[in-house]
N, C-alpha and C positions, 0 to 999 in steps of 0.2 A: 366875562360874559361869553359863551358859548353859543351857536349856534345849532338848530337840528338839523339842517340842511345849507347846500351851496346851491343856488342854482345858475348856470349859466347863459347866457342870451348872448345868440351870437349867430352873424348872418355872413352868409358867403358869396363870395362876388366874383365874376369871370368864369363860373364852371362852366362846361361842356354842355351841350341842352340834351344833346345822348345820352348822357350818364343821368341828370336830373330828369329826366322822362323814362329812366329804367324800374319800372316798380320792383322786379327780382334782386336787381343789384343793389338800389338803396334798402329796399328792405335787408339783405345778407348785410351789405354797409354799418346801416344802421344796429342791427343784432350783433356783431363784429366788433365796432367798437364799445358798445356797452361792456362787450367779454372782457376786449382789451385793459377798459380799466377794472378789473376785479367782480365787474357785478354778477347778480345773477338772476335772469334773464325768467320771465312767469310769464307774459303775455304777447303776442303782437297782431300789429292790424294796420294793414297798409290800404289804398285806394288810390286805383290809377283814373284819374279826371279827362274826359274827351272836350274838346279835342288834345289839349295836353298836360303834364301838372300829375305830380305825389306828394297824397300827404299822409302821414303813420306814425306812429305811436308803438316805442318798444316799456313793457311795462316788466321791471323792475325790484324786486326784493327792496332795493334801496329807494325806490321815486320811478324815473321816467326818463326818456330821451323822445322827442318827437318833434316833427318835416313839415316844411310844407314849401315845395318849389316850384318855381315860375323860370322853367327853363327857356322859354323865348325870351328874356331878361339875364340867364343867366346864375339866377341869384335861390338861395336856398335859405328861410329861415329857421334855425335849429335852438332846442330846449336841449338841456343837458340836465337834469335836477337830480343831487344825491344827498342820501340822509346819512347820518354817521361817519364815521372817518374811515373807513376803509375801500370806499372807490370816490377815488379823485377826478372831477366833471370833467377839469381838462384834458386828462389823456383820451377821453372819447373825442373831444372837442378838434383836438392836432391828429389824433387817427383819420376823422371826417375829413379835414382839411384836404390832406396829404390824397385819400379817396376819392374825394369828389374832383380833386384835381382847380382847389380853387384857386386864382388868383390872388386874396387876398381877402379874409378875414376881419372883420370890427366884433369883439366880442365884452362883454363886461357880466361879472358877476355879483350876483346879492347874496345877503347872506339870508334866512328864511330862519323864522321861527326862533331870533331872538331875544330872551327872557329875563330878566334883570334878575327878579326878587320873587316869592312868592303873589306878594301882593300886585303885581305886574298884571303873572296871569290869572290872578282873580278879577282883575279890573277889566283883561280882556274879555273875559266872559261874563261880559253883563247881561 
């Protein structure tokens, strides 16, 4: 059994509240690594929150990667989701890391969309 997607869930802990308050920088960040792992890059849309806080959305040929951080905390929660086999969620995943200058990661991944049998996804779509 196969899956169509990985998607990744995964939250960062100790960054910088500079770097998570930089909407130019996570957004490049965030575009940056999606490249890193192979993808290719159709959309993005970032929004810097008053008084502090970015959340954005890079969208994807394969799926998405999308923010949303609470730099007085520290902490950044991040989507990594990819379809197909050829971009692999964690290399965006350990590129952000490394960027954002986290402390320390808790991450886990699902697998999306799947399928057993025919009759599976006839059942799903009732």
């Amino acid at each position: 059994m196969s899956a169509l997607g990985r998607h990744v869930l995964a939250e960062f802990y100790g960054c910088p509240a500079e770097i998570l308050n930089d909407i130019e920088r996570i957004e490049r960040t965030m575009v940056d690594a999606a490249l890193e792992a192979g993808a290719e890059v159709r959309e993005v849309a970032f929004h810097k929150f008053s008084p502090q806080g970015v959340s954005g959305v890079v969208v994807i040929s394969e799926s998405h990667l999308a923010i949303h951080t609470w730099p007085e905390l520290g902490y950044a929660a991040v989507d990594v989701f990819t379809c197909g086999e050829k971009v692999d969620p964690w290399i965006s995943c350990n590129y952000l890391k490394e960027y954002f200058a986290a402390q320390r990661i808790d991450a886990k991944e699902i697998k999306r969309g799947m399928f057993q049998d025919e009759a599976s996804v006839k059942a799903a779509n009732f």
